[in-house]
KOLTIRO-149079 format. One record per residue (C-alpha): residue number from 1; residue in three letters; x, y, z. Coordinates in nm, 2 decimals, always signed. Example, Ala and Ser with C-alpha at 12.3 -4.5 7.8 and 13.67 -1.06 7.14 Angstrom:
- vexro,kegu,c1,c2,c3
- 1,ALA,+1.23,-0.45,+0.78
- 2,SER,+1.37,-0.11,+0.71
//
This chain:
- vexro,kegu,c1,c2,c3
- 1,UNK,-1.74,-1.41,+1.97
- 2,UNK,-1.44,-1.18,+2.00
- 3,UNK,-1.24,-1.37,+2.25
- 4,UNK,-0.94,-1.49,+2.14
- 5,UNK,-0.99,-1.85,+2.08
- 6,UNK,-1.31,-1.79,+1.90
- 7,UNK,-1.16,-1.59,+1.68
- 8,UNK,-0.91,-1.92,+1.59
- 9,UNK,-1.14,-2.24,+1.60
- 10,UNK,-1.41,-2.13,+1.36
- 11,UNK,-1.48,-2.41,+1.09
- 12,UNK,-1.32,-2.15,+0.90
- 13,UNK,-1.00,-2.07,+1.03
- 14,UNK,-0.82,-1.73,+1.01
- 15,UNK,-0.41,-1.77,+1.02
- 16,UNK,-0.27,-1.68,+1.39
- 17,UNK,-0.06,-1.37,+1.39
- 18,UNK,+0.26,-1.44,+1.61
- 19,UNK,+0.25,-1.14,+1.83
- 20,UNK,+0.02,-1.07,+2.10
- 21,UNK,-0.07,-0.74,+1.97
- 22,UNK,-0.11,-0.90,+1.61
- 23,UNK,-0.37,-1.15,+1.81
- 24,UNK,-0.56,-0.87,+1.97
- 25,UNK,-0.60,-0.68,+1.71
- 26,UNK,-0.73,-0.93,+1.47
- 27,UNK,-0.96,-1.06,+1.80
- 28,UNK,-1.08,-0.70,+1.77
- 29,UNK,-1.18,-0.69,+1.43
- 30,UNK,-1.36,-1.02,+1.43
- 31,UNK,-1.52,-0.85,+1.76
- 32,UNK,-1.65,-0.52,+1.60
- 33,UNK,-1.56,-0.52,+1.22
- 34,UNK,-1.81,-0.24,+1.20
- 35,UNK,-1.54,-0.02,+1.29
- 36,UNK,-1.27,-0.19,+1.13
- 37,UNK,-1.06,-0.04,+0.87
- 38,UNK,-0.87,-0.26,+0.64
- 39,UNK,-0.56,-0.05,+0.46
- 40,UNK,-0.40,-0.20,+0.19
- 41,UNK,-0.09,-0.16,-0.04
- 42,UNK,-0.12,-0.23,-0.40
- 43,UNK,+0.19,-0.32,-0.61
- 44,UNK,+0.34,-0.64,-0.46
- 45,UNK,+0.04,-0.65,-0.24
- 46,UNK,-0.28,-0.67,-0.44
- 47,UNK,-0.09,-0.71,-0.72
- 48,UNK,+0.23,-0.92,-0.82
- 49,UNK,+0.51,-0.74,-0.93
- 50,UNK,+0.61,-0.72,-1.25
- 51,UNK,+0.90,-0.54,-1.52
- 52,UNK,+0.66,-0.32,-1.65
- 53,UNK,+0.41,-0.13,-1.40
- 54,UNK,+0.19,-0.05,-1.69
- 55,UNK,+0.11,-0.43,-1.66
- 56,UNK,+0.04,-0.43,-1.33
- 57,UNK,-0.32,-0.58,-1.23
- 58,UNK,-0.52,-0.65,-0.92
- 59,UNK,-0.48,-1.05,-0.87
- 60,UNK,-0.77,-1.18,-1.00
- 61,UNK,-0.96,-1.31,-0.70
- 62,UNK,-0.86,-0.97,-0.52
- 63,UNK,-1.20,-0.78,-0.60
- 64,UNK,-1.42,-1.07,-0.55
- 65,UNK,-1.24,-1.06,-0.17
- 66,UNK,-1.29,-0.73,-0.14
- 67,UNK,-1.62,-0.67,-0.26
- 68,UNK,-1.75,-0.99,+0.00
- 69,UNK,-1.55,-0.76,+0.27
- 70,UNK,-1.62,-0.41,+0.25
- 71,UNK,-2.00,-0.38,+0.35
- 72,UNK,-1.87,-0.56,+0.69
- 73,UNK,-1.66,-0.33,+0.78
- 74,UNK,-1.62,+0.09,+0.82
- 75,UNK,-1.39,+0.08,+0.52
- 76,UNK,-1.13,-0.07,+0.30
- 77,UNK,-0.86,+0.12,+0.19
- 78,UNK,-0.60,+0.10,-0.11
- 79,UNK,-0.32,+0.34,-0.03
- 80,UNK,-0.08,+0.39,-0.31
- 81,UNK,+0.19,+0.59,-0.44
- 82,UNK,+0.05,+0.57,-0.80
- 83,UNK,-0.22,+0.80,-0.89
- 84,UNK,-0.55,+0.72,-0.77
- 85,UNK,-0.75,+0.62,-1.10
- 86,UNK,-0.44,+0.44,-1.22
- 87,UNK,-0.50,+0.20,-0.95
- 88,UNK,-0.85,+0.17,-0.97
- 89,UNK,-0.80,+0.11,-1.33
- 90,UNK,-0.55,-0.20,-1.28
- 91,UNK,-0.75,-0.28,-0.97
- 92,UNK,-1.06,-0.29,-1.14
- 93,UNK,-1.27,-0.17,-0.84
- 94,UNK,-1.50,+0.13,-1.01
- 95,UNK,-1.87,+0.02,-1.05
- 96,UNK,-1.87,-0.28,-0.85
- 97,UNK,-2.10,-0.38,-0.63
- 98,UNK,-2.02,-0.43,-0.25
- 99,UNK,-1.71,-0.19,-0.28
- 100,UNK,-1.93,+0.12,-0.17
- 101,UNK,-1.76,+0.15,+0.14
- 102,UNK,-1.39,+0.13,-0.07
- 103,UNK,-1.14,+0.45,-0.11
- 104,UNK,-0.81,+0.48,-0.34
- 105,UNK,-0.58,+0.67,-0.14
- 106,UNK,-0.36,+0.77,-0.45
- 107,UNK,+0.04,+0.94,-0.47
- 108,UNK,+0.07,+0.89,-0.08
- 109,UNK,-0.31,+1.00,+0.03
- 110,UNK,-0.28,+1.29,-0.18
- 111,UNK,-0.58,+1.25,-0.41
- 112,UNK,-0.88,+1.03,-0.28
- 113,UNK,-1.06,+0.83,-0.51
- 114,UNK,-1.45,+0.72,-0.38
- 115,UNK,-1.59,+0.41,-0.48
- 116,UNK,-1.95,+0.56,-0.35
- 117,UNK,-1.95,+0.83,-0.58
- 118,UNK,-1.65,+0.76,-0.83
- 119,UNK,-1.56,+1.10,-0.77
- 120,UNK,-1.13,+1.20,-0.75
- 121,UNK,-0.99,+1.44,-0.53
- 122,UNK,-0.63,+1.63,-0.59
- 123,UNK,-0.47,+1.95,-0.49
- 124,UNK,-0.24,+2.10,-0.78
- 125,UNK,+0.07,+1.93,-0.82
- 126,UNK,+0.44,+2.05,-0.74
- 127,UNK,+0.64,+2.27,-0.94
- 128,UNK,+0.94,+2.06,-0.90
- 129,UNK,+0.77,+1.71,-1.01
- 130,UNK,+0.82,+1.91,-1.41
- 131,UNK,+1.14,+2.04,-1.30
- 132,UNK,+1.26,+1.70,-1.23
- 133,UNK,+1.10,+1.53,-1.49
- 134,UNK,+1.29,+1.77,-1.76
- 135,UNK,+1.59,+1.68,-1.62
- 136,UNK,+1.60,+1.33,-1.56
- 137,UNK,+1.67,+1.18,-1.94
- 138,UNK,+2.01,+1.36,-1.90
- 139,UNK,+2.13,+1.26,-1.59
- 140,UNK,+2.01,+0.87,-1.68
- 141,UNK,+2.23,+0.94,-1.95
- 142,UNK,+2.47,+1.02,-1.79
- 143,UNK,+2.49,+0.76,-1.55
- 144,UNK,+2.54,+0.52,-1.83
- 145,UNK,+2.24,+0.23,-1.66
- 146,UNK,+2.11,+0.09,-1.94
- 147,UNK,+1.78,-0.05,-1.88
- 148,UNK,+1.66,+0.20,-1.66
- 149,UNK,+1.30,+0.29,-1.71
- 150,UNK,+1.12,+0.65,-1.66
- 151,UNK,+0.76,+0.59,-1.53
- 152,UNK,+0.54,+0.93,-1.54
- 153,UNK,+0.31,+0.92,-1.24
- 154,UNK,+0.14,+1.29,-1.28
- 155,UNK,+0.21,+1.39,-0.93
- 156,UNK,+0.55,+1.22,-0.90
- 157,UNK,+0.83,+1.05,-1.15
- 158,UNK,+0.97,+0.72,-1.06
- 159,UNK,+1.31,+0.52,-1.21
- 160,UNK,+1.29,+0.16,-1.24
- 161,UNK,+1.59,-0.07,-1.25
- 162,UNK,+1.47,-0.38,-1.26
- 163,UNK,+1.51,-0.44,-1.65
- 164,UNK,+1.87,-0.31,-1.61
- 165,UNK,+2.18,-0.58,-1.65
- 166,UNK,+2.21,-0.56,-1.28
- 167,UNK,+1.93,-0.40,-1.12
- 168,UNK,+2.05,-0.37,-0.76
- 169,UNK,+2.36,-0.23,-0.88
- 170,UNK,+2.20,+0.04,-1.10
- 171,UNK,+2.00,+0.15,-0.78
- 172,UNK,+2.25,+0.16,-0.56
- 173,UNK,+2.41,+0.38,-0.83
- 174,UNK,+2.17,+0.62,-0.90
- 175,UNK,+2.03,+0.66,-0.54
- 176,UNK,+2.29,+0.96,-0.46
- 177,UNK,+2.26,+1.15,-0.84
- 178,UNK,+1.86,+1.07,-0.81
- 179,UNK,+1.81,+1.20,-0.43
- 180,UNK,+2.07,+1.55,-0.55
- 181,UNK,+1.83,+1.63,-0.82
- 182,UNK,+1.54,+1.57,-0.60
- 183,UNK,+1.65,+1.76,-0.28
- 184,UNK,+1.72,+2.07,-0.59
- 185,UNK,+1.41,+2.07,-0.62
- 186,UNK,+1.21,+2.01,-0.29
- 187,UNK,+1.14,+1.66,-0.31
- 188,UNK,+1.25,+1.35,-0.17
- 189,UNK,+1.32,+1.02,-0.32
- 190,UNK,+1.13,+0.70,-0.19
- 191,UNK,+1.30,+0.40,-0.22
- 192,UNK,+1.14,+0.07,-0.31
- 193,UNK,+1.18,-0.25,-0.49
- 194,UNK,+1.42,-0.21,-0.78
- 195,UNK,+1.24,+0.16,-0.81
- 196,UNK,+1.35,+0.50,-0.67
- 197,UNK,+1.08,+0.76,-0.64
- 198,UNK,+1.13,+1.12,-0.67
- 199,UNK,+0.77,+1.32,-0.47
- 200,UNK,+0.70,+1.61,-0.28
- 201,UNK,+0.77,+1.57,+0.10
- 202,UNK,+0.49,+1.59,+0.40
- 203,UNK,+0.27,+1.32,+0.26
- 204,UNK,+0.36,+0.95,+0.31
- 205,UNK,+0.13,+0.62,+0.33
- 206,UNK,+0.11,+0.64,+0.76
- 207,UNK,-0.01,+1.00,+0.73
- 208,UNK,-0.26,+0.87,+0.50
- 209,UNK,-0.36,+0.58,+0.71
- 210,UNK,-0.36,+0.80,+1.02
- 211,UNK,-0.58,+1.05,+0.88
- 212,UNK,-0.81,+0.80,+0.73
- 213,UNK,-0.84,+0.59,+1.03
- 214,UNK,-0.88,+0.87,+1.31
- 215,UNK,-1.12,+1.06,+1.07
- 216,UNK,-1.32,+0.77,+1.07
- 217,UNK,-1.31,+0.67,+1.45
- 218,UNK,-1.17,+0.32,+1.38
- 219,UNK,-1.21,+0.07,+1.65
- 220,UNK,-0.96,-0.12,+1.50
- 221,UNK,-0.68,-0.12,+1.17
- 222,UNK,-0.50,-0.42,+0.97
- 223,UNK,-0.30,-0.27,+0.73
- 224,UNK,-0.09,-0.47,+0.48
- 225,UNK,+0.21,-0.41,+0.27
- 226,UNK,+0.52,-0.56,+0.09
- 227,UNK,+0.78,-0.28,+0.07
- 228,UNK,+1.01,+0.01,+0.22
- 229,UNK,+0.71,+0.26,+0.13
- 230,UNK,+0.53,+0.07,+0.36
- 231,UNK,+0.70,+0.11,+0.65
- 232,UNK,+0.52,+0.46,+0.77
- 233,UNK,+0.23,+0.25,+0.76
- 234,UNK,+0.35,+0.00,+1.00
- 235,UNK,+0.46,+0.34,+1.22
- 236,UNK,+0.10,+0.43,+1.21
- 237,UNK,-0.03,+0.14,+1.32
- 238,UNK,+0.24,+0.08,+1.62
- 239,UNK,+0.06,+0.52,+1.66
- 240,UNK,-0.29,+0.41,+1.71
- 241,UNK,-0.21,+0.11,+1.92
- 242,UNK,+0.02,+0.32,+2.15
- 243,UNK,-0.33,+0.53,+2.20
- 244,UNK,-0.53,+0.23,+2.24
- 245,UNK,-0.68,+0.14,+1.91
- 246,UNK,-0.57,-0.26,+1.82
- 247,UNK,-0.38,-0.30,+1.47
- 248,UNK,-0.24,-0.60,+1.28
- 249,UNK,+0.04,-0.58,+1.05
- 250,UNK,+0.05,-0.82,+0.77
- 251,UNK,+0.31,-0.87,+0.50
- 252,UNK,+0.26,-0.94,+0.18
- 253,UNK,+0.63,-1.16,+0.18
- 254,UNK,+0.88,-1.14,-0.10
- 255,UNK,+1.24,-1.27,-0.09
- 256,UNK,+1.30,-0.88,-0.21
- 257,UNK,+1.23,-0.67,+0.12
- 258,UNK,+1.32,-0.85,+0.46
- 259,UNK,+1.26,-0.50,+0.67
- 260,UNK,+0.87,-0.53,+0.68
- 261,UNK,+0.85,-0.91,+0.74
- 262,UNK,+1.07,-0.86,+1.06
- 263,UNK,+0.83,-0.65,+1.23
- 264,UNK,+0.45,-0.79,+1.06
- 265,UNK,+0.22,-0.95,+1.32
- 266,UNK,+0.14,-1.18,+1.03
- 267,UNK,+0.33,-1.26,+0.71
- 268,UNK,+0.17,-1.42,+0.41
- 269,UNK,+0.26,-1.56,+0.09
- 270,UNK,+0.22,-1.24,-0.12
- 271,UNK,-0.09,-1.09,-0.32
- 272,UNK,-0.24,-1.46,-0.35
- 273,UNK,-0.20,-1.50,+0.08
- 274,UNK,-0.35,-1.13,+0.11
- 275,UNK,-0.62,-1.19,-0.10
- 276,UNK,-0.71,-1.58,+0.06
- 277,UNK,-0.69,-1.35,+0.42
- 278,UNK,-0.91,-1.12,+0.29
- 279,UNK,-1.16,-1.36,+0.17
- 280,UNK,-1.14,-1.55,+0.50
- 281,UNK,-1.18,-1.25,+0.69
- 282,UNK,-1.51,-1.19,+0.47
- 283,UNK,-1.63,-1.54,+0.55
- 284,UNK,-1.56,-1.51,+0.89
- 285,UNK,-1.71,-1.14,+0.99
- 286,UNK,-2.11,-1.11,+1.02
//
């Protein structure tokens, strides 16, 4: 069952990735999905993008998907930079059954939410996510962007330009003032679409997927994403297949980010293609 052209002529087809190592490492999950781990972004890959974050939900055939999923494989994964229970609160994934076997890697893999137990983990947060905070209103202020919006992410603080009269121009404009007051303080700033991210360093979404996937044993990893913050991911993936272990990159495609599309294994039409891949991946495993 795990040869290559079984894994394309069931009645239920799965797309083709266009690399080689896209194709084996999908043949590899369809081979031994029971050590499969399935990563996944969340904004702009379970969910669409939108002006407000706060409005940000799970597309609605996404849980379905990934309930049908999960008890096929050794884990699904949502690795976020929002805090963990804010995504499983847009995603909707606590109490559901089939998603046992789901985690919410939350702010980078720095808290761990368990759909087993619905218990959160979290170390203490940095002093200089406060210090920043306190000083962000002035220096928005003084970069005269209107439209800019201040989203509070408990572990981070993140500036959103897309409501702005010219969003690109605003972030190219604050990127230097924003990654100053970050770097004061010991954090970075993580760019993404038409939002700029100001986190503490040493944790990023392919150390989360790296940890995660090794800790696990995984025989194989498909992890999918949409945006810059996404790229580590890819990283870790191109990792664990230089050691052996098959990967597929998918991306969720926008006409926003070009960077992750140019090196996916398999590009679909954003959170709508995920979630169709992920439902024909459930049909398709046994």
């Amino acid at each position: 069952m795990g040869s290559h052209t079984d894994a394309h002529t069931s009645t239920d087809p799965l797309p083709t990735p266009v690399t080689a190592a896209g194709r084996a490492g999908l043949d590899a999950l369809v081979a031994d999905p029971g050590r499969a781990v399935i990563a996944l972004d969340f904004d702009g890959t379970l969910a669409e993008i939108v002006p407000d974050p706060d409005q940000a939900r799970a597309h609605p055939d996404a849980v379905p998907a990934l309930a049908a999923l999960a008890p096929k494989v050794a884990s699904v994964a949502v690795i976020t930079g929002r805090p963990a229970e804010v995504a499983v609160h847009h995603g909707g994934f606590a109490g559901v059954p089939g998603l046992e076997h789901l985690v919410v890697l939350g702010h980078y893999g720095a808290e761990r939410w368990d759909a087993a137990t619905g218990t959160l983990s979290a170390p203490a947060p940095h002093p200089g996510v406060a210090a920043v905070r306190a000083e962000l209103p002035a220096l928005l202020e003084r970069a005269g962007e209107d439209g800019t919006r201040v989203e509070e992410k408990g572990r981070s603080v993140a500036v959103h330009t897309r409501r702005a009269t010219d969003p690109q121009a605003a972030f190219e404009a604050l990127r230097g003032p924003l990654g100053d007051l970050a770097a004061r303080h010991g954090l970075i700033v993580e760019p993404g679409r038409m939002v700029l991210e100001l986190r503490p360093p040493g944790m990023d979404k392919g150390v989360a997927l790296l940890d995660h996937a090794r800790g696990l044993g995984a025989g194989t990893v498909l992890y999918a994403g949409d945006d810059l913050g996404d790229l580590p991911a890819y990283d870790a993936v191109d990792t664990l297949r230089a050691g052996g272990t098959p990967g597929l990159l998918v991306c969720s495609g926008s006409d926003e980010v070009t960077e992750l599309k140019r090196r996916a294994d398999l590009e679909v039409p954003g959170p709508a293609g995920v979630v169709a891949l992920l439902a024909a991946l459930a049909r398709r495993l046994v």
